[in-house]
Wavefront OBJ file of the C-alpha trace (Angstrom):
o trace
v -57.776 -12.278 -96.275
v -58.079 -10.743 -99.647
v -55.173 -8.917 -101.248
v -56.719 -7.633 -103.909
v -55.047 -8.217 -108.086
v -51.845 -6.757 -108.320
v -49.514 -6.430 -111.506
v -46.084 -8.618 -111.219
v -42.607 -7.223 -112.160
v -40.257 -8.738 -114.441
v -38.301 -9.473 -110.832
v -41.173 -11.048 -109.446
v -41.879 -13.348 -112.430
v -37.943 -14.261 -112.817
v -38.278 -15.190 -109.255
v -40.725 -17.673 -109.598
v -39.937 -19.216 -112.963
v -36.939 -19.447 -111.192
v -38.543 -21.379 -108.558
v -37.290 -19.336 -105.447
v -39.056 -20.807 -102.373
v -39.549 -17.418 -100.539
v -41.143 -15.942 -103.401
v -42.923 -19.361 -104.337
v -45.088 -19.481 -101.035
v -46.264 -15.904 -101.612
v -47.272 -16.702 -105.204
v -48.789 -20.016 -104.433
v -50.920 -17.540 -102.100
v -51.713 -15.333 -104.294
v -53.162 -17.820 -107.127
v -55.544 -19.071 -104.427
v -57.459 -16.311 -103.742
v -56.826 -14.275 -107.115
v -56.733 -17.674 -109.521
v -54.113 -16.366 -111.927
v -51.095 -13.756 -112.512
v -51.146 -11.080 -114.271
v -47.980 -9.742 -115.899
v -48.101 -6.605 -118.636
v -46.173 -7.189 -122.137
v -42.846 -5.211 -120.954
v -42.945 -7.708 -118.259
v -43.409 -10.855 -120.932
v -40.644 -8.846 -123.922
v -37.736 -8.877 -120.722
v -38.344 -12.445 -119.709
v -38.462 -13.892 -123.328
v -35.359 -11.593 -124.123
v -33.567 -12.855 -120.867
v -34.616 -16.594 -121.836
v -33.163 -15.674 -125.462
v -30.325 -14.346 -124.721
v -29.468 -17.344 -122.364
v -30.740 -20.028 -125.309
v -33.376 -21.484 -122.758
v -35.182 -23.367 -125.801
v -36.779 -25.460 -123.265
v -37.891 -22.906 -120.524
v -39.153 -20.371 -123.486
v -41.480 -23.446 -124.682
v -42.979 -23.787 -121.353
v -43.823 -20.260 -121.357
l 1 2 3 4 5 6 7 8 9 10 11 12 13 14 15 16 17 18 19 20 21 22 23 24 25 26 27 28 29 30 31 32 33 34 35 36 37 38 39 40 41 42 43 44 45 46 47 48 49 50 51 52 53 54 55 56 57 58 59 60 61 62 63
């Protein structure tokens, strides 16, 4: 079954650089049949200001 591309939140994204199993399956789903995420640059400016904010050094370099 295709789902089609869709456009992930800044929730979404937390969620699974966060590692959240429930979310996990769905996106491990998802990058079978669509072979990547996609993510605009509000979405990428809240995470990195999030990570920031928290001095994640080491999760902002594996980003």
């Amino acid at each position: 079954m295709t789902t089609g591309q869709a456009v992930l939140d800044t929730d979404t994204l937390s969620a699974i650089l966060r590692q959240n199993p429930n979310v996990l399956l769905n996106a491990r789903q998802y990058l079978v049949e669509n072979r990547k995420f996609t993510f605009s640059i509000i979405t990428r400016y809240e995470i990195l200001r999030g990570l920031k904010s928290k001095a994640a050094t080491a999760q902002i370099n594996r980003i």
